[in-house]
PLY file of the C-alpha trace (Angstrom):
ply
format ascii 1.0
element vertex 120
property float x
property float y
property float z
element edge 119
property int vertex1
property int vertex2
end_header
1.49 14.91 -12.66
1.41 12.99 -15.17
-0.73 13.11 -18.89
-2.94 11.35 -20.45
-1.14 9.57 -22.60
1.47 8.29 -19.69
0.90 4.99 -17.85
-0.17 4.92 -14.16
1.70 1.97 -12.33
-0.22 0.53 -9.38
0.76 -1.70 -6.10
-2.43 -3.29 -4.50
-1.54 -5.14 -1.08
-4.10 -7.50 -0.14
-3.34 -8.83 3.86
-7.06 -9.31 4.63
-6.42 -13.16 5.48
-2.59 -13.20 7.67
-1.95 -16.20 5.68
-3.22 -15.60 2.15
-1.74 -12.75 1.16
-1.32 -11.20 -2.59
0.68 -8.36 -3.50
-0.18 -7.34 -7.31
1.34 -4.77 -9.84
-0.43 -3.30 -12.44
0.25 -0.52 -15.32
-3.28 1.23 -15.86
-5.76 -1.94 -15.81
-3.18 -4.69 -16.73
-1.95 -6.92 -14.35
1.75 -7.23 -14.92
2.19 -9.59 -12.09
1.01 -11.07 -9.02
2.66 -12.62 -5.82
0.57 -14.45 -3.40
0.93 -17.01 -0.29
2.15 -17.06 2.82
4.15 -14.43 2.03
6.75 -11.43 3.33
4.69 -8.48 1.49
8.09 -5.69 1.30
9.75 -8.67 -0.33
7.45 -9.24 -3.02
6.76 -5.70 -3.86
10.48 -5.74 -4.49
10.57 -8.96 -6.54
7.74 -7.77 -8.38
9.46 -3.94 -9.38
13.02 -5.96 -10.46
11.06 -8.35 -12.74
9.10 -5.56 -14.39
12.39 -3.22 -14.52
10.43 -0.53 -12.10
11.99 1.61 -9.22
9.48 2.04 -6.38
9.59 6.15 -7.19
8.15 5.06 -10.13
4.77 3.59 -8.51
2.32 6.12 -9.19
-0.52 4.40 -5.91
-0.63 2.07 -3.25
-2.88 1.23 -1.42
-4.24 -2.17 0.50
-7.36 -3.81 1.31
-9.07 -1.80 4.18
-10.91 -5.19 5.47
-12.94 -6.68 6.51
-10.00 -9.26 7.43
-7.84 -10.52 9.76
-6.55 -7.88 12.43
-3.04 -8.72 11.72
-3.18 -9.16 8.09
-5.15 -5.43 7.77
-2.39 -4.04 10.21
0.24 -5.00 8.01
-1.15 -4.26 4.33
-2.28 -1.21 5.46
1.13 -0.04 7.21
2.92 -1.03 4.15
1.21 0.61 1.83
0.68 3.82 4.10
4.68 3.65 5.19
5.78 3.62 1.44
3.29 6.73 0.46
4.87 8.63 3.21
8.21 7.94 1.94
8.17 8.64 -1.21
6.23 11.90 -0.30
2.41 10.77 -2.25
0.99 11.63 0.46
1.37 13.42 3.84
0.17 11.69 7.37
-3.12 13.25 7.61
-4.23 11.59 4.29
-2.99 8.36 5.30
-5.88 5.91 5.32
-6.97 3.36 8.66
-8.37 -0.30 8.50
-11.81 -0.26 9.59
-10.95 -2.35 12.94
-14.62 -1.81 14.37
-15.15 -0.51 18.06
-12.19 -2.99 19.06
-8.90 -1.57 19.56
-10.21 2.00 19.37
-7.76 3.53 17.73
-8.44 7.54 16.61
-6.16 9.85 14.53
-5.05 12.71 16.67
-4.30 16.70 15.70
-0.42 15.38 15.78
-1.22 13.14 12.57
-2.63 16.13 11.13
0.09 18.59 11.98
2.83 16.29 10.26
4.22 16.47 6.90
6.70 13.84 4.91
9.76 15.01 4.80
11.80 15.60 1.33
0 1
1 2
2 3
3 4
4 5
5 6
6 7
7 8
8 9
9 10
10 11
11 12
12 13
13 14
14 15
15 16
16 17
17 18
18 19
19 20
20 21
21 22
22 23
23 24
24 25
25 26
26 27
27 28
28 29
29 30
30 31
31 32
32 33
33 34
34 35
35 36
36 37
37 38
38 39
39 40
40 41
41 42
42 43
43 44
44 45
45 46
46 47
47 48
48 49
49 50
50 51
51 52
52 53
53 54
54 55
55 56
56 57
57 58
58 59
59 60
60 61
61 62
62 63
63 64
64 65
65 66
66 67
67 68
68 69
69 70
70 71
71 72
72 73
73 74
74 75
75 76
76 77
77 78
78 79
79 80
80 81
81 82
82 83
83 84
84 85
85 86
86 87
87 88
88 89
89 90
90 91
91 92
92 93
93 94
94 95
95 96
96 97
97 98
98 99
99 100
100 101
101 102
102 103
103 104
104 105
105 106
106 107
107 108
108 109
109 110
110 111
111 112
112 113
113 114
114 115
115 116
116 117
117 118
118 119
């Protein structure tokens, strides 16, 4: 955990229009730097650590725009950003977070989601 007095580095994926997308890096409040476009989201994140001189274990939260948005775009940002918290172990797969996608597709977590842990 870290202090205070530490910096808290921060990934926000935004995929709410399939198009338009923005991936942006900050360290506490300050944007350090911002990709956007018609763009490959894993890519960017990566472009964005190497020209800040971060390692992705060093990303403190990530998270992406919930919606409302394109089905595709939310699917992606959100899958991203849920697949890299697993990973790195932030969080387990029961407090992985879901788009909002409405009453169409339903999708539900099940007890399996629950019952899983990220491996070390």
């Amino acid at each position: 955990m870290k202090t205070q007095e530490e910096s808290m580095h921060k990934i926000l994926i935004d995929t709410a229009k399939r198009y338009e997308k923005s991936v942006k890096l900050f360290k506490d409040d300050k944007l350090l730097g911002e990709k956007f476009g018609d763009i490959d989201v894993t890519v960017e994140i990566q472009s964005l650590l190497k020209e800040n001189n971060l390692k992705l274990s060093e990303i403190d939260e990530i998270s992406a725009n919930h919606g409302p948005g394109s089905f595709t775009g939310l699917k992606i940002g959100v899958t991203v950003a849920n697949i890299l918290n697993w990973a790195l172990g932030k969080k387990k797969i029961s407090e992985l977070s879901y788009p909002n996608y409405g009453s169409e597709p339903n999708i539900h977590k099940t007890k399996w989601f629950d019952e899983q842990k990220p491996s070390k």
